[in-house]
C-alpha positions, 0 to 999 in steps of 0.5 A: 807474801805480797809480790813486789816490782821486779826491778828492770835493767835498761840499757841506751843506744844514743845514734843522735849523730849519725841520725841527724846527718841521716845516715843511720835509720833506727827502724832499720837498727831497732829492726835488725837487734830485734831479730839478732839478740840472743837470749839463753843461746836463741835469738828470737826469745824477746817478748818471751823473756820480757824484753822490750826494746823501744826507740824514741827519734834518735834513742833505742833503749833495751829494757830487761828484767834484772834477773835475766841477766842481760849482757851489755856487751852484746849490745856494742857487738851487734852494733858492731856487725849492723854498722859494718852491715851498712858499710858505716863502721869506717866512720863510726864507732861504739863509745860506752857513754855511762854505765848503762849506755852507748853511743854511736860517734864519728872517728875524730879524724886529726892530721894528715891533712898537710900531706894531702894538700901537697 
């Protein structure tokens, strides 16, 4: 039997945002998910089990294979915890952009104003 390509499940962290502002520094994001993702209960088992996580300028994306079955959800989790981490989590939040993935977006913050100026 001829072995075919295993299909690769890519997930997208879009910080575009806070990224231009240079408020979020993605080295330091990619650094940190790269230390705390779990896979099977153990942090650390990245390359072992094929999982790459690579970042562009303002884009980290989590390449798994299909048959790991690799949580998404963990994902908005750990981003979570590293803005609350930075003391970023007040501004920004972690809004599901599309099926495979997020985005990093400021609080759109509307009102209340007027009762400032008084």
């Amino acid at each position: 039997m001829a072995k075919g390509k295993k299909s690769v499940v890519k997930f997208v962290i879009d910080c575009t945002a806070p990224v231009d502002d240079k408020v979020l520094d993605v080295a330091m994001f990619e650094a940190y998910l790269q230390e705390r993702i779990k896979i099977g209960g153990k942090t650390g088992a990245l390359a072992s089990n094929n999982v790459v996580i690579s970042r562009d300028r303002t884009k980290l994306t989590v390449a798994s294979p299909a048959d790991l079955k690799f949580s998404k959800r963990q994902l908005k989790y750990l981003s979570k915890r590293y803005l609350k981490k930075q003391q970023l989590r007040d501004y920004l939040r972690v809004v599901a952009a599309s099926k495979n993935s997020y985005e990093m977006r400021y609080f759109s913050i509307t009102g209340g104003d007027e009762e400032a100026e008084e």
